[in-house]
Structures are given as C-alpha cells and as structure tokens.
N, C-alpha and C positions, 0 to 999 in steps of 0.2 A: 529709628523711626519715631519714638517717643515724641524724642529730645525736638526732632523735625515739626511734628506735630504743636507742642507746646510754641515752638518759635513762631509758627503763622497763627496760631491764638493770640498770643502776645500783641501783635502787630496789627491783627483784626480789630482788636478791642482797645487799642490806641487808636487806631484808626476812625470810629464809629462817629467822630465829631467830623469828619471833613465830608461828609455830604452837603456839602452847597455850591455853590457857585462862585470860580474866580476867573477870571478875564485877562491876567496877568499872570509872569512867569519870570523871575530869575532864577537864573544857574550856573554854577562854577561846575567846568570837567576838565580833568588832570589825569594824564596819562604818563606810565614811567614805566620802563622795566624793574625799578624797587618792588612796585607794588606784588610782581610774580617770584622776585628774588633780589636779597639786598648783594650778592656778588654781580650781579647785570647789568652793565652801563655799556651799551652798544645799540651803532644803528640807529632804528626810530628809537631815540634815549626818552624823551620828555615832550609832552603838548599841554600845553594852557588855555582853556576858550573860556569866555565871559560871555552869557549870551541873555539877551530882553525878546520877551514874545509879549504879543498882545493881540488880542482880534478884532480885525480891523470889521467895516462894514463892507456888504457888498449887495449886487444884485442879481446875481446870477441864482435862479433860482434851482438848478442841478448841485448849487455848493451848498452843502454843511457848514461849515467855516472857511474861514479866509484869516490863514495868521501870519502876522509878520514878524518878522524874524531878524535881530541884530546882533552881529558876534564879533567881537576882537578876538584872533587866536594866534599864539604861535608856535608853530613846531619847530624839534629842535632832532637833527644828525649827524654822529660820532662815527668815527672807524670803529673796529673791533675795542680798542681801549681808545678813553678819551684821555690818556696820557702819554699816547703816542706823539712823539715828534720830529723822527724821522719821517718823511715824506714818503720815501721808498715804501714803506712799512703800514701807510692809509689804505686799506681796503675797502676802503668808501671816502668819501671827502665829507670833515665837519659844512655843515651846513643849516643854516634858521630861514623861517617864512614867517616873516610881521606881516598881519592884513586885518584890515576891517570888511565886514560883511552885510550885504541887505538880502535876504530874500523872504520868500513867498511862498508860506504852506496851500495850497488849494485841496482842502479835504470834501470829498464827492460823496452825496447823498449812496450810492453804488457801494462803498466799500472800496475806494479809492481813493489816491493820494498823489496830486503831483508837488512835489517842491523843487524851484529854481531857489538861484541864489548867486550874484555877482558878489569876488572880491578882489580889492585893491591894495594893494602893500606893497613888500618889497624881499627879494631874495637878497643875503649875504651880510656883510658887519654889521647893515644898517636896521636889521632885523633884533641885535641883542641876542644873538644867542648865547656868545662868549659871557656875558653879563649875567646872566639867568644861569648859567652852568655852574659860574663861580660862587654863585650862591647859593647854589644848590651841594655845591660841593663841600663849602665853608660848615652849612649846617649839620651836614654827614659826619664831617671832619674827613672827607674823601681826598685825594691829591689832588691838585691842582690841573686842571683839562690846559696841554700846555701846544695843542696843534692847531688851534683855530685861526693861526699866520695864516695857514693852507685853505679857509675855505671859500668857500664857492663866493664868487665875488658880487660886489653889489648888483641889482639890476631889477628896473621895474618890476611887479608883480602885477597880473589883471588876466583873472580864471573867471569863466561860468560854468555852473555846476547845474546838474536836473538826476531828479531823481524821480522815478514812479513807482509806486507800490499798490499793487493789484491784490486782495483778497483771495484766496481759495478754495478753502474749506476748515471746516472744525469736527466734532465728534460731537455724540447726539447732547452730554452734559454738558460740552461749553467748555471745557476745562483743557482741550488741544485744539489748538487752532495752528493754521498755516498762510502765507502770505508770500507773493512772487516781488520781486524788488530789482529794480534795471537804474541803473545811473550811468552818467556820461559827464565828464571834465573836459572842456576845453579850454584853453589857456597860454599864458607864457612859462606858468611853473608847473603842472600837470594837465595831459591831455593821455587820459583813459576811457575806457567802457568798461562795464560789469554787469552781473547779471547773478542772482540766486535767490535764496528763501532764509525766510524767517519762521521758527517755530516756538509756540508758548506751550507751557505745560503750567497747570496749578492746582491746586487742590479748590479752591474756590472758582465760581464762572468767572470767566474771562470779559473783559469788557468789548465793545466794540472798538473798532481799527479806527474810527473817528472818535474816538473819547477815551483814548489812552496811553499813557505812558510809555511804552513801546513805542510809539509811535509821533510823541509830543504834541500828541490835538487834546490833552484832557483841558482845554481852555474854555467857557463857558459863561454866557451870558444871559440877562430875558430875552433875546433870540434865538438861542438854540434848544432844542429838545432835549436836552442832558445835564446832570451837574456831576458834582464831583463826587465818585464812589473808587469805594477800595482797589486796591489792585496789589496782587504781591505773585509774583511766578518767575518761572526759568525762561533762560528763554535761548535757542542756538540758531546761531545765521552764519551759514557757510556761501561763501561768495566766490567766483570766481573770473578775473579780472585780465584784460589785454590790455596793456600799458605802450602807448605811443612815442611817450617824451615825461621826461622828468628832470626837471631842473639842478633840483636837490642831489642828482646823480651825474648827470651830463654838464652841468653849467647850464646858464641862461643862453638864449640865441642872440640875446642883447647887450650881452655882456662875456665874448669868451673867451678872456683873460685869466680861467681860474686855473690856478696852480695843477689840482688834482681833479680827474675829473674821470668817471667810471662806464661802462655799456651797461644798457638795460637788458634785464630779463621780460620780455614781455609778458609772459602768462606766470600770473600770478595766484594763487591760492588761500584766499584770507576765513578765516572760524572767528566769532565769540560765541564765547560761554557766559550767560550774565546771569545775577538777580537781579529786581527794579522792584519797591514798595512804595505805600505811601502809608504817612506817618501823620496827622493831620494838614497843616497847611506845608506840608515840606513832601520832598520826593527825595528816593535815595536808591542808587545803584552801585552795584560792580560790575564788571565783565575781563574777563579773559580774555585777549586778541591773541593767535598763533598769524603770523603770514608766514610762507612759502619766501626764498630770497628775491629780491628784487634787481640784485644786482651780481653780475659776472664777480669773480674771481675772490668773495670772500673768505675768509679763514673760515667761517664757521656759518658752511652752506649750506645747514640745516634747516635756516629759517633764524624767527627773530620771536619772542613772545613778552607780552609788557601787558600792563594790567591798566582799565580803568576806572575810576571814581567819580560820581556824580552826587550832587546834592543839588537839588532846586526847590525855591520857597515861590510859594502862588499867594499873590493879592487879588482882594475884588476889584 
C-alpha cells in the first residue's frame, strides 16, 4: 500500500503543470497478446490505431462539446499458432482490417455521451497483415507466421459504429463512480450490439464523464467550462456482447472465396482491467482485455487475453 501510495504522489506532482487548456489530441494504441504474455500469439494477435481529436464548433446548446474524431487502425487474426500451415489445422482463419475513420463525439451537458463513427477500408491481403506480422516477428526473432496463403480474402470494408454512454452514480467523495455504456456495429466486417458498465476507482476525485480521460472529452477550449486537471485511477468495464456477422471469422458476403472460414459464437463476454494517468501534456494507459471465444471449434475455448497501451500528447 506504501509503495501504491507514493506512486500516485509521484504522478500527482508531475502532474500539477497540466491544468490548462488544450483542444487537441494525438494518440498511438497498440494491442498484442505480448503485452499479457511473451508465449501468446493467437487470435486477436495485434491492433494498431493512430487517432487526431479536435473540438469542433457547434450550436446546440444541450452539448458540452462536440469532438471529432480520425483514426487509421488495423487489426490483425491468427489461428491458435501463427505458424501454422496446414489448413486442416486453422482454428480460426488469419485475418487483417485496414480502415480509416471519421466520427463524432457528442458530449451532453446531462452526463452523457453519444459517439458515431463511419469506416472504410478493407478486409484480406490488401489489409497488410502478413507484412506487419513479419515484422513484428523479425523484431522478436519469433518464426516466421507462414499461413496467411489461407486468409480471409480481399473484400470491401464500410461499418457504422454508435456508442452511448449514460452516467449513474458515484459515492459521496467522488472517488467511485459508475457509467451504463450500449454500442451497436453495423457493417460488412462487424455487425454487433453490446451493452454494460464502466467503473472508476481512485484515491483522488474523479473528474467528470465530460472532461475525462476515461472517456476522451478531456478536450478543452475559451468555450467550455473546464480545463485540464489530473486524473489517475482503475478502472473495470465488463461488457456483454450479441454478435450478428463477422467478417474476420466468416469471410466477407462480398467476397466468399476464402479458403478457411469458421461459425460465430454470438454471445460474447468482454472485461478490461486498466490504469489511465495524466503526466503533463501526455496521457498514458494500460488495460487488460479477457474476451469469452468468439468462435466454434477452437483449441483453446477458453477465451483469448491481450493487453493494451496508450499514450496520447494534447496541444492547444
């Protein structure tokens, strides 16, 4: 508990210059199963997103803010080993999603939050995954991922994504708070629903759900009521999810010619575990993802766990 202790001092008191105001946001997030165990290379293996936030103007006068939102991402999935090449032997089909992204935070004076967000890319070769693995692999000095003959074959990408997040409640210091959270995909490469909660814990007050990190409103102009204050806590979001169609599992409906191609699990079971702090003009997270299988007939139907990393720097 010392040791605990001294660490959000540490971070507090690094922290004490970033009260002001930025309006701007870049951020790198990388997701791997390395990050929870260097033996793990399965499944959801790897995601890369690049994302620009900025807040735009608006006139609705029930909004807080209005941010918008641009993200390159690609995810990346392996059978049980990605050095499988027997076909027989894929218990899931390799698989990548290259897309670009625009959406639209709408953060609501209530303690509310809706974000949309259209993206366009593309499923299969044209994606790089095979590229990004081998370099990913080079760096490890891992073997070479030698099944991605088999995966899931080219084919348009274009998803709309909404998510709401509804406030709850907190405790009388500020320090737990709770939050109701509902999303929905529809698409040619994921078309789901979901639905759960988000909860914070910290030894310091907690910020509001429109001007925080948790949340990605800590964005900030001479328009808004807020600027930029500390923020360091836990935080656990257990979701759980009915899955429609999946590309990355099924093949495309546009393309279905893939070699390997697997049955959905529809109900699905997703946790993280995360910290998130701020450090003066930078932000920084981990979290723990566990999902439940998403797919019939794996080796290892236990589920899947991978870790991720955030780092994002704010300009005025």
């Amino acid at each position: 508990m010392k040791h605990l202790l001294l660490f959000y001092l540490f971070f507090i008191c690094f922290s004490l210059t970033a009260q002001q105001k930025f309006s701007k946001e870049i951020s790198f997030v990388t997701d791997n199963d390395l990050y929870v165990s260097v033996d793990r290379d399965r499944y959801y293996t790897n995601g890369t997103f690049l994302n620009y936030r900025y807040l735009t103007k608006h006139k609705n006068e029930s909004l807080e803010k209005k941010i918008m939102q641009w993200q390159i991402g690609q995810e990346m999935y392996t059978p049980n080993k990605a050095v499988v090449q027997d076909i027989r032997l894929h218990d899931r089909p390799f698989a990548a999603y290259l897309y670009a992204s625009l959406g639209i935070k709408r953060v609501y004076k209530k303690d509310k939050i809706l974000n949309t967000s259209l993206q366009i890319g593309v499923v299969g070769p044209n994606a790089f995954g095979k590229e990004l693995q081998d370099f990913i692999h080079n760096i490890y000095n891992f073997d070479e991922a030698v099944g991605w003959t088999h995966q899931i074959k080219n084919a348009f990408a274009l998803n709309l994504d909404a998510e709401y997040t509804d406030f709850l409640l907190q405790n009388k210091s500020n320090t737990i708070d709770a939050s109701w959270v509902n999303s929905a995909r529809l698409g040619t490469v994921y078309t789901n629903i979901s639905s759960g909660f988000i909860m914070r814990f910290s030894y310091i007050p907690l910020q509001k759900m429109m001007n925080s990190i948790a949340f990605n409103t800590n964005l900030n102009n001479e328009n808004t009521a807020f600027k930029r204050e500390i923020e360091s806590f836990f935080y656990i979001k257990p979701i759980i999810r009915y899955a429609l169609y999946d590309a990355t599992l099924q093949g495309s409906f546009l393309n279905t010619n893939s070699n390997v191609t697997k049955e959905l699990v529809p109900v699905v079971f997703d946790v993280e575990l995360g910290f998130k702090f701020t450090a003066n003009s930078f932000n920084f997270g981990y979290v723990f993802n566990y999902n439940t299988s998403k797919s019939k007939g794996l080796r290892y139907n236990y589920g899947n766990k991978y870790g991720t990393v955030i780092l994002s720097y704010l300009l005025r």
